[in-house]
C-alpha positions as CSV (number, residue, x, y, z in Angstrom):
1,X,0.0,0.0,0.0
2,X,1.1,3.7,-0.6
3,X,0.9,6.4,1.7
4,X,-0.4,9.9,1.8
5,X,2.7,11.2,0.7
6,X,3.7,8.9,-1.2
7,X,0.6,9.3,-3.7
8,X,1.1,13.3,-3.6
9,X,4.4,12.7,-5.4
10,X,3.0,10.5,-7.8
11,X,0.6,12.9,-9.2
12,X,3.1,15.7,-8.9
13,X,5.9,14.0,-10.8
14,X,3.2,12.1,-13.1
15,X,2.5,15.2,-15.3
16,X,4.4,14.9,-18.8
17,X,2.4,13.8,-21.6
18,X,5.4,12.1,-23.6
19,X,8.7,10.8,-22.9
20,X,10.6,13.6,-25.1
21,X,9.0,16.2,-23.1
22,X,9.8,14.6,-20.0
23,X,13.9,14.5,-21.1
24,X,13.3,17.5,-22.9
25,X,12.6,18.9,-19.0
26,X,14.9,17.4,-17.7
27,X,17.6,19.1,-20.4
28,X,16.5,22.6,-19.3
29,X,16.5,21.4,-15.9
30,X,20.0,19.5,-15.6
31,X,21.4,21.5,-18.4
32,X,22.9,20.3,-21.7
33,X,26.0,19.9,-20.9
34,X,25.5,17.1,-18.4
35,X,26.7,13.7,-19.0
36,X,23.6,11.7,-19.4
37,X,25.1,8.2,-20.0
38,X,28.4,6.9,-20.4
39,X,30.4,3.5,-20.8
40,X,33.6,1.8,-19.7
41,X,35.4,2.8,-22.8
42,X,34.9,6.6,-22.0
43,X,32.0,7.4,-24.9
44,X,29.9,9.6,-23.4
45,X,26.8,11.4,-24.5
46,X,25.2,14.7,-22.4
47,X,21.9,15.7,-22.6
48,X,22.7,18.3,-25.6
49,X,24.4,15.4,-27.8
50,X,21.3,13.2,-26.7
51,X,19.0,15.2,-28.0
52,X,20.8,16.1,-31.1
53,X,21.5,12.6,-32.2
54,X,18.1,11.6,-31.7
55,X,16.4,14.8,-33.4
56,X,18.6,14.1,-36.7
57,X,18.1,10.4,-36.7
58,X,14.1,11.3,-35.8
59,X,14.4,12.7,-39.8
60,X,16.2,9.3,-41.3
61,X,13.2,7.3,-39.2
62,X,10.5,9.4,-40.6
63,X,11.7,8.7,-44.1
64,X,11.5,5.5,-43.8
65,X,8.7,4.6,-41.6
66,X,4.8,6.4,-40.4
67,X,4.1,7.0,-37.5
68,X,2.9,4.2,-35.2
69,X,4.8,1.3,-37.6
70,X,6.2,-1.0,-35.5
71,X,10.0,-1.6,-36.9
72,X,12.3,-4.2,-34.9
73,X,15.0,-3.2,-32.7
74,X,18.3,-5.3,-32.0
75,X,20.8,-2.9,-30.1
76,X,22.8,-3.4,-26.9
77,X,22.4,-1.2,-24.0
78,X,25.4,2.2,-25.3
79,X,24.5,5.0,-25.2
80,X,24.1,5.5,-28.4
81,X,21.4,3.0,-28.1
82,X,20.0,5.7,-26.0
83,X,19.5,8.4,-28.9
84,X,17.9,5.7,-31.0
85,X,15.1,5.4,-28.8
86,X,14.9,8.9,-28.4
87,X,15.1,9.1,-31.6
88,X,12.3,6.6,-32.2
89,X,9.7,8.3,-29.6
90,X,10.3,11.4,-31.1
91,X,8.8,10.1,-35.0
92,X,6.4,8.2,-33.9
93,X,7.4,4.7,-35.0
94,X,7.4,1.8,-32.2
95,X,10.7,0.0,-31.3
96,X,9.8,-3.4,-30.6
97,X,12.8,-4.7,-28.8
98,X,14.3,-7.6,-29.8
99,X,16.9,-10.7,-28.0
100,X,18.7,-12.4,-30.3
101,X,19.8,-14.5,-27.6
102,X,16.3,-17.2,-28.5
103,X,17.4,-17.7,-31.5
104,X,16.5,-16.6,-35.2
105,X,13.3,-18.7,-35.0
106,X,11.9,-16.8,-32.0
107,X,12.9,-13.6,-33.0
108,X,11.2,-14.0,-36.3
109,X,8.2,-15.0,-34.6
110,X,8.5,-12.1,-32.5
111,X,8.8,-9.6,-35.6
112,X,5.3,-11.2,-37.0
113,X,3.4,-11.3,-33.9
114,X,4.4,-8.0,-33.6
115,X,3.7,-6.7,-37.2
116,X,7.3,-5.3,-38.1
117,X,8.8,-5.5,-41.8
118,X,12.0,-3.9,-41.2
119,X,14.7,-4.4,-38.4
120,X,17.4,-1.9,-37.3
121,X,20.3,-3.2,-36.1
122,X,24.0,-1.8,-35.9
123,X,26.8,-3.5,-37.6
124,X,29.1,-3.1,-34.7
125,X,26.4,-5.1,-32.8
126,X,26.4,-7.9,-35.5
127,X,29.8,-8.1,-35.7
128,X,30.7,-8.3,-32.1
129,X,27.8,-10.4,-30.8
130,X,28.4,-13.0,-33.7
131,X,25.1,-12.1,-35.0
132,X,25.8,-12.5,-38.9
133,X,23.9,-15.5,-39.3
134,X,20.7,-14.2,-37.6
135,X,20.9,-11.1,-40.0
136,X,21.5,-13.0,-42.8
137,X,18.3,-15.4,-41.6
138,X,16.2,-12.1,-41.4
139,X,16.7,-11.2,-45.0
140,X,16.1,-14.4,-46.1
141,X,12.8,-14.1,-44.6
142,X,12.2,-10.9,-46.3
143,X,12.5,-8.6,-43.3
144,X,14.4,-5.5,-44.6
145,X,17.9,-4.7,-42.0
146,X,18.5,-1.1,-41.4
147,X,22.2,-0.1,-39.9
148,X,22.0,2.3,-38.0
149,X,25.6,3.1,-39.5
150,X,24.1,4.1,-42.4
151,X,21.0,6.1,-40.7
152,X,24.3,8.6,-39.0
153,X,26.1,8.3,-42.4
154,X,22.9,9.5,-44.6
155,X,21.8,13.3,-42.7
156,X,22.6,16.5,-45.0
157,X,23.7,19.8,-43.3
158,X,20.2,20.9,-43.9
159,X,18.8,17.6,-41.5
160,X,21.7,18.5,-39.1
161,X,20.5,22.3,-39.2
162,X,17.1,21.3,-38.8
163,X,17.5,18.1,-36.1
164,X,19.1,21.0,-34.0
165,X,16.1,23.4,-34.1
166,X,13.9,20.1,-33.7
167,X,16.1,18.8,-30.6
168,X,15.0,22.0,-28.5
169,X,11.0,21.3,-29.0
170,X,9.3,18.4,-28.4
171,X,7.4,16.9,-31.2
172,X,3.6,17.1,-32.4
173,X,1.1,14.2,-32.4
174,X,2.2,12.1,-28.9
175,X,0.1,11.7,-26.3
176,X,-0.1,9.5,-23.2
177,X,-1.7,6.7,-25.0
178,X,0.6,6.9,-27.8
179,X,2.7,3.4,-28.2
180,X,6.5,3.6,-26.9
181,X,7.5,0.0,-27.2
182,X,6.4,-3.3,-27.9
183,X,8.7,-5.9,-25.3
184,X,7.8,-9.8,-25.5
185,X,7.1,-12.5,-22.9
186,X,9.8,-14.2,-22.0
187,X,8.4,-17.6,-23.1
188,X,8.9,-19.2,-19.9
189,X,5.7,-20.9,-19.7
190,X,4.4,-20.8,-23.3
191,X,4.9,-18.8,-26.6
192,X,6.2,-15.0,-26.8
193,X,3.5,-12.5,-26.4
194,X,3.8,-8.9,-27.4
195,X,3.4,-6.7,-24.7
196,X,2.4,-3.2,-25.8
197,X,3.8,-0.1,-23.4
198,X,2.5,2.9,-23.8
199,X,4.4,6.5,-23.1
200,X,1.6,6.7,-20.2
201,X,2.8,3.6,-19.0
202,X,6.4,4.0,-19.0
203,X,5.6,7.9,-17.5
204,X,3.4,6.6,-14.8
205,X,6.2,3.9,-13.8
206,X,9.0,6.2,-13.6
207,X,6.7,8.6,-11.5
208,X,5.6,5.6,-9.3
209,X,9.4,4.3,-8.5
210,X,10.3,8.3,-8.3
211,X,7.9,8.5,-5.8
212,X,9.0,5.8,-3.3
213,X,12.6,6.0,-4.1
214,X,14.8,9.1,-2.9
215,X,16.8,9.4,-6.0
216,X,18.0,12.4,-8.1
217,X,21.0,14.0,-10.1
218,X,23.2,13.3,-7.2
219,X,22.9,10.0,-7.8
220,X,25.2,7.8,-10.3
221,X,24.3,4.7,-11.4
222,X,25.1,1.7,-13.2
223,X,23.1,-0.7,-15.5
224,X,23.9,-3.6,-17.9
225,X,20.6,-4.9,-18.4
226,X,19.6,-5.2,-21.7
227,X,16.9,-3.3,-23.9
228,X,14.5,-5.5,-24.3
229,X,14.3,-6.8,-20.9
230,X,12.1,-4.6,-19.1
231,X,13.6,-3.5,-16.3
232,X,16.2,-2.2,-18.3
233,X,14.3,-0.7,-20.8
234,X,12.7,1.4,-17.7
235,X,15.1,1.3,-14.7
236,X,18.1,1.6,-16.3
237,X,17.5,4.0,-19.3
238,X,14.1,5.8,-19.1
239,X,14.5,6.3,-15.0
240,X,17.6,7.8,-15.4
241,X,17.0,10.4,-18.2
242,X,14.2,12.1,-16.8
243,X,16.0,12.3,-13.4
244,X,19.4,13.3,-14.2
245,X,21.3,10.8,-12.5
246,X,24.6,10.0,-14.5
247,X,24.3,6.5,-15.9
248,X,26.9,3.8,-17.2
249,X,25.7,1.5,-19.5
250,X,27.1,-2.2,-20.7
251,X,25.8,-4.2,-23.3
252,X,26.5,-7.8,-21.4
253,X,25.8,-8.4,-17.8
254,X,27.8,-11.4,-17.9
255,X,31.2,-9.2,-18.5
256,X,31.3,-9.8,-14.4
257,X,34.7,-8.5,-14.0
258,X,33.9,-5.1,-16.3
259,X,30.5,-3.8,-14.3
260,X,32.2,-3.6,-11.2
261,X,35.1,-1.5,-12.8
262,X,32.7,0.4,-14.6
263,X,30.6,1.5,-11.3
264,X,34.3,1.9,-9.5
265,X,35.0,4.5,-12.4
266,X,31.8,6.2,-11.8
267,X,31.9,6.4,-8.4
268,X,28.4,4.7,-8.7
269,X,25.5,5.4,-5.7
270,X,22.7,2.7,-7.7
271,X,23.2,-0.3,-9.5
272,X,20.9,-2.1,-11.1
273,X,20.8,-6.2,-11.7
274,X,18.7,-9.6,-10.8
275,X,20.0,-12.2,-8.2
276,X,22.3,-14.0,-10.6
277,X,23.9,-11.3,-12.1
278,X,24.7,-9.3,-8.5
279,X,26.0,-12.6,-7.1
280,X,28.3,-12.7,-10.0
281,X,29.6,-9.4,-10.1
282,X,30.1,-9.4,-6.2
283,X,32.1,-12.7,-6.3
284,X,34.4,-10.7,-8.3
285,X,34.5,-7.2,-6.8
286,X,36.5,-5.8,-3.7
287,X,35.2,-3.3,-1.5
288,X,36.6,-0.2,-3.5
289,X,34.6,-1.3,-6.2
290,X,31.2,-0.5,-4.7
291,X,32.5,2.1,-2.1
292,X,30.0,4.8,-2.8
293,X,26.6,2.2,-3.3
294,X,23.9,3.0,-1.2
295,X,21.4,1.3,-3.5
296,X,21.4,-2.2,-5.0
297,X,18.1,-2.5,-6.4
298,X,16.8,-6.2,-7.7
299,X,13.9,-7.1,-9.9
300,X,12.9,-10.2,-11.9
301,X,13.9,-12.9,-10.0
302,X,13.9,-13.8,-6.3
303,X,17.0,-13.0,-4.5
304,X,18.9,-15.3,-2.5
305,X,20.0,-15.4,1.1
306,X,23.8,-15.9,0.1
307,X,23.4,-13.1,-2.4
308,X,22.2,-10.8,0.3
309,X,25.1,-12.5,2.3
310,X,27.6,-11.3,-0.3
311,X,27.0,-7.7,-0.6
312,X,25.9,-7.2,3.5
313,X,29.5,-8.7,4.4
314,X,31.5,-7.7,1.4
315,X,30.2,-4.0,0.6
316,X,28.1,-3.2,3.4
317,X,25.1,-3.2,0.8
318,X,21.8,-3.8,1.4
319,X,19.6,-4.7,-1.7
320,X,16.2,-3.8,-2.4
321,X,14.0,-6.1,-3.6
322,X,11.1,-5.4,-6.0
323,X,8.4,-7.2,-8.1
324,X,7.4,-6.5,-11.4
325,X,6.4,-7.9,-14.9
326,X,6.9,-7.1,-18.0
327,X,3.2,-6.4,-18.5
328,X,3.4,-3.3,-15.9
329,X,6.6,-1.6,-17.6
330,X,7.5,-3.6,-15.1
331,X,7.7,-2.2,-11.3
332,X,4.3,-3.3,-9.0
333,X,6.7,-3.2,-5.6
334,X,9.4,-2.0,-4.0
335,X,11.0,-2.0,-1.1
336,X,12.1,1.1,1.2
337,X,15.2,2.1,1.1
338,X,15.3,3.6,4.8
339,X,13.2,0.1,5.7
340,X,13.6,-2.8,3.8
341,X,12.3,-6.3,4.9
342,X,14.2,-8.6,2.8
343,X,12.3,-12.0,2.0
344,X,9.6,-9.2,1.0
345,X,9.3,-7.6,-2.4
346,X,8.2,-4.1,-1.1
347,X,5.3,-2.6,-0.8
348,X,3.4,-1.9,-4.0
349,X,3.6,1.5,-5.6
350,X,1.6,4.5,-5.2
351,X,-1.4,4.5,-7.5
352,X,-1.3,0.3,-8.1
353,X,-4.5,-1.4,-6.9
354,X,-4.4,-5.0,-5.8
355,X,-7.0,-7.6,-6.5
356,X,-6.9,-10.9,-4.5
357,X,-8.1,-14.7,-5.3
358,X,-8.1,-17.3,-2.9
359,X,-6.4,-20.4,-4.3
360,X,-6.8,-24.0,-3.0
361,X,-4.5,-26.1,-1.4
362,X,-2.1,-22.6,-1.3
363,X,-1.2,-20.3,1.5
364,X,-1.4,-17.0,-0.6
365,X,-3.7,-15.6,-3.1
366,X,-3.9,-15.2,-7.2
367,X,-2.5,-11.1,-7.8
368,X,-4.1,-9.3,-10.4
369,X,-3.2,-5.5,-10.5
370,X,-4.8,-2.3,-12.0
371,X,-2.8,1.3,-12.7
372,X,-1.4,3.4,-15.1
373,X,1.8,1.6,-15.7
374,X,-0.4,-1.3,-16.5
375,X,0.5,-2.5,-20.6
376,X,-2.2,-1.0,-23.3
377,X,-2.5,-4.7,-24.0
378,X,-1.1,-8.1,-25.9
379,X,-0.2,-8.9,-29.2
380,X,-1.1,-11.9,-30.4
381,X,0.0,-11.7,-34.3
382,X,-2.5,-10.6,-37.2
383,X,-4.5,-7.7,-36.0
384,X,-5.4,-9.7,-32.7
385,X,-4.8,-7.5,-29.7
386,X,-6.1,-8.4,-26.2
387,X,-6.2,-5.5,-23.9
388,X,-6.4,-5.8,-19.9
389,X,-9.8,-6.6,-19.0
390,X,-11.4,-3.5,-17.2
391,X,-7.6,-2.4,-16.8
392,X,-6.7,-5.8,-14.6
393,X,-3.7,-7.7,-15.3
394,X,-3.7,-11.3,-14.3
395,X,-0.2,-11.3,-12.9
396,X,0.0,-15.4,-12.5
397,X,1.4,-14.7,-8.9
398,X,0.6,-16.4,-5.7
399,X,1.3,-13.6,-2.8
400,X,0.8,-13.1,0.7
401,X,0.4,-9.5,1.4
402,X,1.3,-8.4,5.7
403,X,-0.4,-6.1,7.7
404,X,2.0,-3.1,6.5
405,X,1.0,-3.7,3.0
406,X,4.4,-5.6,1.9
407,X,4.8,-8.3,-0.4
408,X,5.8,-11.5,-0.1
409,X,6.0,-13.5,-3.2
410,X,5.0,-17.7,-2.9
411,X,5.2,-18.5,-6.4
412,X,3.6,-18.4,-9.7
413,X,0.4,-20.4,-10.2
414,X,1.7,-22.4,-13.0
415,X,4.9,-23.2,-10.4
416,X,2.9,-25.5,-8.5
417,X,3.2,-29.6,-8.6
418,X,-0.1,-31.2,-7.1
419,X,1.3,-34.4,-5.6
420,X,-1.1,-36.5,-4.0
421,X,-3.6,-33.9,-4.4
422,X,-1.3,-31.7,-2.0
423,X,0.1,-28.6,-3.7
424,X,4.3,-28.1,-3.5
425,X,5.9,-25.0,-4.3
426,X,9.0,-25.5,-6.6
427,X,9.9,-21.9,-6.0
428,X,10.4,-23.2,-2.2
429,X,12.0,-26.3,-3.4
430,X,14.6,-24.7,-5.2
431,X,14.6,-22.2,-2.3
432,X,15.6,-25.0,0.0
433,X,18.1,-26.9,-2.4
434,X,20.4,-23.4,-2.1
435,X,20.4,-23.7,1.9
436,X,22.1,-27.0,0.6
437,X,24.4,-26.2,-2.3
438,X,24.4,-22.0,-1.7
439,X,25.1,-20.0,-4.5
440,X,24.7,-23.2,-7.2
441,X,22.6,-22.6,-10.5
442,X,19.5,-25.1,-10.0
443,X,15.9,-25.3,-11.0
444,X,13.1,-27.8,-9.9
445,X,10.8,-28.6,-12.7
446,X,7.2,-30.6,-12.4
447,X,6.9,-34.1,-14.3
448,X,4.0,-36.4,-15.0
449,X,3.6,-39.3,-12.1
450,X,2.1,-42.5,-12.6
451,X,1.7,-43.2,-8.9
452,X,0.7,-39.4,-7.6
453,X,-0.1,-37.4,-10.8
454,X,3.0,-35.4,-11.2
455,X,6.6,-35.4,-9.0
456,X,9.4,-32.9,-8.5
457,X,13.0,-33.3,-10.3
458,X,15.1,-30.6,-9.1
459,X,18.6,-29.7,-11.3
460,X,21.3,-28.5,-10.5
461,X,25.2,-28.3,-11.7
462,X,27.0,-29.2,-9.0
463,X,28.0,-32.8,-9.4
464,X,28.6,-33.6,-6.1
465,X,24.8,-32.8,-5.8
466,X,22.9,-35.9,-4.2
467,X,19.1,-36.7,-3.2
468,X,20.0,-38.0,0.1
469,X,22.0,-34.9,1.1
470,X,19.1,-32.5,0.2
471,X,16.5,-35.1,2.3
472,X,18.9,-35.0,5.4
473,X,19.3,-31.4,5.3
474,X,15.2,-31.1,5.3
475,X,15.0,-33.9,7.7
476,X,17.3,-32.0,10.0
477,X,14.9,-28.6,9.7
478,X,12.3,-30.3,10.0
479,X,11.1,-29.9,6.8
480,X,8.3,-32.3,5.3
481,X,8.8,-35.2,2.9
482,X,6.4,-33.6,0.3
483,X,9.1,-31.0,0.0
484,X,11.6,-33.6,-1.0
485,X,12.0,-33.8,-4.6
486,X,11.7,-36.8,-6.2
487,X,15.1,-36.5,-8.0
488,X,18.2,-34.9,-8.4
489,X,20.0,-35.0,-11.3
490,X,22.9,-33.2,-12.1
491,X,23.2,-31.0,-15.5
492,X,26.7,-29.8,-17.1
493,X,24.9,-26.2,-16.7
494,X,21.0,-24.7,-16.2
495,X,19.8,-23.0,-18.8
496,X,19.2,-19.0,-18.4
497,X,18.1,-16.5,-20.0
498,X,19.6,-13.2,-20.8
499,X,17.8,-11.4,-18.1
500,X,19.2,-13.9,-15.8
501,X,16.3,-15.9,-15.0
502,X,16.4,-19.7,-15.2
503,X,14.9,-20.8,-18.8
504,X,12.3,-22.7,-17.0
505,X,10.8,-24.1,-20.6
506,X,14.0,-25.4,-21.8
507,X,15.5,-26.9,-18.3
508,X,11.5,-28.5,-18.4
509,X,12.2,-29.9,-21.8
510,X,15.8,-31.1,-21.0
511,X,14.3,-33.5,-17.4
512,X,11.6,-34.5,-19.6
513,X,13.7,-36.1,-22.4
């Protein structure tokens, strides 16, 4: 729950009806010559390159494409990156962000559900990420590849004259309900959905976090979370333009050794990251590293105790958990910074309300959620959209909510196995296996059963990883059998995503083969 206050800000901060007029502000306010974002290599751009890039790439973009075409995006998070959303916001056209992480086959199927014809794309990007063959797989399938190489390369003095005069007004024809982005599902639990964002939604998030978190242009942070996962996409770019706070950027999360170096050359106050990613970089960091953190703030998956361990002990950090999905562009919850209660996901943020549905068998109820960050609606391919019914999005979340309004996550409904007509948490399994094998990739998946209707497997990549040492650690807590998996069995690695999450789909196809 929010309080008082808490909303007041909201509504105060909640007042720009586009996101260039809410960087345009934030220009005058900050002044152009302020470093905006930044990477380990020393490119920089300030707020008066930002807006000049994006203006004069704003004319290439509305050469090619109307407003409200949906065009596919495949950038890492640079700050160059940076001025070609800008740039994209201010025409009109819809960046609908793209991983090429899945594969060729998903990200085609994301480009059709999604309605896009054309892909920009940076050579650079191809080139370093090993892309060439998903390019080259694109144009076989008739999508046309933009570089954005040759979008800088193709602007006349007059476009640069013009893009300057542009750059200090903020364009016609963009409203609140006007489409930002299009993200996709993760796939997870089923095919890719397009999730569409408006510049509402992305506003009203940014106002909402803004609100609950004390954060400003003192601030410096750092973020290698990518584009098109959400909490990038918002957190680490959007967030930080309209604020002011000094951002570095890096295009790979996994470069563990880099991000600490990079928020060590920033003298960095915020970082951004999931569970897996912060363990990593913290195994690899020294104190000077993260000298000047007084924010660590975690999304997207849960966050474990030898995590929190880790940057308590090592930095004297204490991360903030929150909850979110992409489908709310994405923060619901948050923890407070002056009062956090890890094992809690925060409190939910002003202007959110909170539906609740009792579910059998479970100890928590089935969240659904209404606000203005809330997704205009899904994608489904063709010209099939499915918007929120009466604004409410069935988040797929089991929760327990405490008597101070916070959070506590117990699973997702489709995370359940029924064994024996009992319901088991694998969310707590897995929680469990870490007390066992801390800090160790592992996933518990739920298979068909003969005997009780379906039984846990649990993985992991530890090969010293046994099922008698996990059911005489539970014994010992006094933990009940049901919560004993069935199986252990030990993988050369998990599967994960590039948001860091466990592939939960692929690790389920792997124990069932």
């Amino acid at each position: 729950m929010a309080r008082a206050d808490e909303l007041a800000r909201f509504e105060a901060l909640n007042r720009f009806a586009s996101l260039p007029e809410a960087i345009l502000a934030a220009r005058r306010a900050f002044g152009s010559g302020r470093v905006a974002f930044e990477d380990i290599e020393g490119t920089a751009l300030t707020y008066g390159q930002l807006a000049l890039a994006s203006a004069v790439l704003e004319r290439g973009l509305r050469a090619r494409f109307a407003a409200g075409e949906r065009v596919g995006l495949l950038l890492p998070a640079v700050p160059g990156a940076v001025a070609v959303l800008l740039a994209f916001w201010r025409s009109g056209a819809v960046p609908a962000l793209l991983n090429p992480t899945v594969g060729s086959g998903l990200v085609i199927a994301a480009l059709r559900c999604a309605g896009c014809s054309s892909v920009i794309t940076s050579e650079a990007f191809i080139e370093k990420g090993g892309f060439g063959d998903l390019v080259a797989r694109l144009r076989e399938d008739g999508f046309a590849v933009v570089l954005t190489e040759e979008l800088r390369a193709a602007p006349t003095l007059f476009d640069k004259v013009a893009g300057f005069v542009a750059s200090r007004r903020v364009p016609r024809g963009l409203g609140r309900a006007s489409e930002a982005a299009v993200l996709f599902t993760s796939g997870t639990e089923g095919k890719p959905k397009g999730v569409v964002l408006t510049h509402g939604n992305l506003l009203a998030n940014v106002a909402q976090i803004g609100a609950r978190a004390p954060i400003g242009p003192d601030d410096r942070a750092v973020s290698a979370l990518p584009l098109f996962h959400s909490f990038g996409l918002t957190a680490g770019i959007v967030l930080m333009a309209v604020t002011g706070i000094r951002t570095g950027l890096h295009p790979s999360p996994l470069h563990y050794r880099v991000i600490p170096e990079l928020a060590k050359k920033l003298d960095a106050t915020i970082l951004f990251g999931t569970d897996t990613f912060l363990a990593g970089w913290g195994r690899r960091a020294t104190r000077e590293h993260f000298a000047h953190l007084r924010a660590v703030v975690a999304g997207a998956e849960p966050v474990k105790a030898t995590t929190r361990a880790i940057w308590a002990d090592q930095f004297g950090a204490t991360i903030l958990e929150g909850y979110g999905a992409t489908e709310t562009s994405p923060v619901m919850a948050l923890n407070d910074l002056d009062d956090p209660r890890p094992g809690t996901v925060g409190r939910f943020l002003p202007g959110i309300e909170a539906r609740l549905e009792p579910v059998p068998g479970i100890d928590g109820s089935r969240l659904s959620v209404r606000g203005p960050n809330v997704m205009a609606g899904y994608l489904l391919g063709g010209s099939d959209f499915e918007p929120p019914p009466d604004g409410w999005y069935d988040t797929g979340d089991i929760v327990r909510i405490g008597p101070e309004g916070h959070v506590t996550i117990v699973g997702r409904a489709k995370r359940f196995a029924k064994i024996g007509g009992e319901m088991v948490s694998l969310a707590l399994v897995e929680a469990l296996a870490s007390e066992v094998w801390p800090g160790e990739p592992l996933g518990a998946v739920a298979l068909p059963s003969p005997v009780k209707g379906e039984r846990v497997v649990l993985a992991i990549a530890d090969p010293g990883a046994t099922l008698e040492a996990l059911r005489e650690h539970l014994r010992a807590a006094g933990i009940a059998e049901i919560l004993v998996p069935s199986e252990v069995r030990v993988l050369d690695t998990i599967p994960v995503m590039a948001s860091g999450k466990t592939d939960l789909q692929k690790l389920q196809w792997l124990l069932a083969t």
